[in-house]
C-alpha positions as CSV (number, residue, x, y, z in Angstrom):
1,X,-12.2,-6.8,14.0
2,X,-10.5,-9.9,12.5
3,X,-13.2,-10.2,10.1
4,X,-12.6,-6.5,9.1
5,X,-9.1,-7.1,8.7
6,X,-9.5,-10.0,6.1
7,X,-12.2,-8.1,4.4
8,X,-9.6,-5.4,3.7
9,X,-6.3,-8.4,3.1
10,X,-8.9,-10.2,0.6
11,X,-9.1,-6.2,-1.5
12,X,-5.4,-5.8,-1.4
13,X,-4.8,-9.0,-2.4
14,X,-7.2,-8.7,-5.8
15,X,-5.4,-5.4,-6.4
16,X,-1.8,-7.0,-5.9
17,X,-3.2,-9.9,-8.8
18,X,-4.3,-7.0,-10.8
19,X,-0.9,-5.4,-10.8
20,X,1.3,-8.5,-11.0
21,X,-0.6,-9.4,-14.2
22,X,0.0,-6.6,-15.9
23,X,3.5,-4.8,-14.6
24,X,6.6,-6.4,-15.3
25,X,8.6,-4.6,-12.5
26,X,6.2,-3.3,-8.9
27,X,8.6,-2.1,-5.9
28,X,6.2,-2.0,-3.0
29,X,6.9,-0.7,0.6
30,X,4.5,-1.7,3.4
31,X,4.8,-0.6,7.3
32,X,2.6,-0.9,10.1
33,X,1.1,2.5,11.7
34,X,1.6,2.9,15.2
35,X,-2.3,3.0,15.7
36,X,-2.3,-1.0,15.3
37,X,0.7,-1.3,18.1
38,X,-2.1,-2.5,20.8
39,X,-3.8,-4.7,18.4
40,X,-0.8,-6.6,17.5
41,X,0.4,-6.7,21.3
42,X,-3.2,-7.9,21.8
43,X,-3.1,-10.4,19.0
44,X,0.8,-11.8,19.6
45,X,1.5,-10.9,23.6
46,X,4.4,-9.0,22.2
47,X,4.3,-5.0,22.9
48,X,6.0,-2.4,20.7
49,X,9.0,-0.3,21.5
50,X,8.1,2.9,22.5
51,X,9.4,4.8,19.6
52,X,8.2,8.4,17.9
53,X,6.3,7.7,14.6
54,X,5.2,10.2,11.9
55,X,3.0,9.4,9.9
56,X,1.9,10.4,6.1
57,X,-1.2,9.3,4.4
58,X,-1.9,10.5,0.9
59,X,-5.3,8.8,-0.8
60,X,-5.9,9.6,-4.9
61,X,-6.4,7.1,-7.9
62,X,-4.8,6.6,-10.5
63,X,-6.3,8.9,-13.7
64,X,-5.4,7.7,-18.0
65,X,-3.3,10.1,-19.1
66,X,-2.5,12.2,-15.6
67,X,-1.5,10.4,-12.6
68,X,-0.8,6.5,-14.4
69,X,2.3,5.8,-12.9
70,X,5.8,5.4,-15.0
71,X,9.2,5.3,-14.7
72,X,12.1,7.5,-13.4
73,X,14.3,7.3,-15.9
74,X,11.6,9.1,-18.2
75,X,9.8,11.0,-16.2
76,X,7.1,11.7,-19.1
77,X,5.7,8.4,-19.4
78,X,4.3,9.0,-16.5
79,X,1.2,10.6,-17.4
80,X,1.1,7.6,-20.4
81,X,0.5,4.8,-18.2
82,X,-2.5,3.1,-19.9
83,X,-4.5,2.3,-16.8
């Protein structure tokens, strides 16, 4: 499971490279889910509050000339995002 988990850390990182490299400004947000509450209580010895989650997932890419990415204040550009 570890092993897993630094196969996936080692992709994000390379993506976060990517990004740094070539965006000026990147806001990113980053929680845990609940369903790795037992791993990290299994991992640490410290348990999660019991608390109500919800949860929303959305998976897509990133299309030139659709779906690039932009910025609010011009909410055309965007679909002009060169990646």
């Amino acid at each position: 499971m570890i092993i897993e988990w630094l196969i996936h850390l080692k992709k994000i990182l390379i993506q976060m490279i990517f990004i740094l490299k070539n965006w000026k400004i990147f806001n990113l947000k980053c929680n845990l889910g609940p369903d790795v509450n037992e791993e990290v209580a299994e991992m640490t010895g410290v348990k999660a509050g019991q608390h109500a989650w919800a949860v929303n997932s959305h998976d897509g890419s990133w299309k030139n000339g659709t779906s690039a990415g932009g910025c609010r204040n011009y909410l055309r550009s965007f679909a002009m995002n060169p990646q």
